[in-house]
C-alpha positions in Angstrom: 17.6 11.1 -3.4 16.6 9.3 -0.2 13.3 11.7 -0.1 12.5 10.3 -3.3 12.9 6.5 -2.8 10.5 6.9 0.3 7.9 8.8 -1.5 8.1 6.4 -3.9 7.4 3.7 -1.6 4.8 5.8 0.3 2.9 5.9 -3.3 3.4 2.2 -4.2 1.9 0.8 -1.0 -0.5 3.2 -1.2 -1.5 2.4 -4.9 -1.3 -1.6 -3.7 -4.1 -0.5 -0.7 -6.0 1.4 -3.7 -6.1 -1.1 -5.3 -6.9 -4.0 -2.6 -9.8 -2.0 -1.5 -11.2 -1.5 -4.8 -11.3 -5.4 -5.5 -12.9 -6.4 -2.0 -15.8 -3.4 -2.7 -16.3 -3.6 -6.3 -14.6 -6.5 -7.4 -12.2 -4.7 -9.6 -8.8 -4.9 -11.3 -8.6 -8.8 -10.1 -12.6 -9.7 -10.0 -12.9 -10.6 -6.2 -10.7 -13.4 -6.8 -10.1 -14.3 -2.9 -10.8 -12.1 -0.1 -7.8 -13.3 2.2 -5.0 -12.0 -0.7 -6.7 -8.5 -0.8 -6.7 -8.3 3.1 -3.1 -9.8 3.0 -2.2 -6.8 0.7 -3.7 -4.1 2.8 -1.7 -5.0 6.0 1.2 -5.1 3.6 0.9 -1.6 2.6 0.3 -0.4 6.0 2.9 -2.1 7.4 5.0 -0.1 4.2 3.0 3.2 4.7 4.0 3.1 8.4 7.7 2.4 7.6 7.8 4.8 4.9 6.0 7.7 7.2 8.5 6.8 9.7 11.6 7.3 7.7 10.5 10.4 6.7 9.8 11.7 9.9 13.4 10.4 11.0 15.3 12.0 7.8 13.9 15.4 8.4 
């Protein structure tokens, strides 16, 4: 159960990077609507990824 809750995580931060990145490069899902949000959204996920990839490592 706990396995699952932190892959989960691990794959929504990561879709929420995806994502981010796709919008500052091609200015798609949100059309490049501010710069600053997308970048706000990438350290987001990292700081999630990182917690995530931690947990893991911890609950082995």
């Amino acid at each position: 159960m706990t396995k699952n809750m932190i892959f989960g995580s691990i794959a929504a931060a990561g879709l929420v990077a995806l994502l981010a990145i796709l919008d500052m490069v091609l200015k798609f899902p949100f059309g490049g609507y501010s710069l600053t949000t997308d970048i706000l959204f990438l350290l987001g996920a990292a700081v999630v990824l990182y917690m995530g990839w931690e947990t893991y490592r911890e609950n082995r």
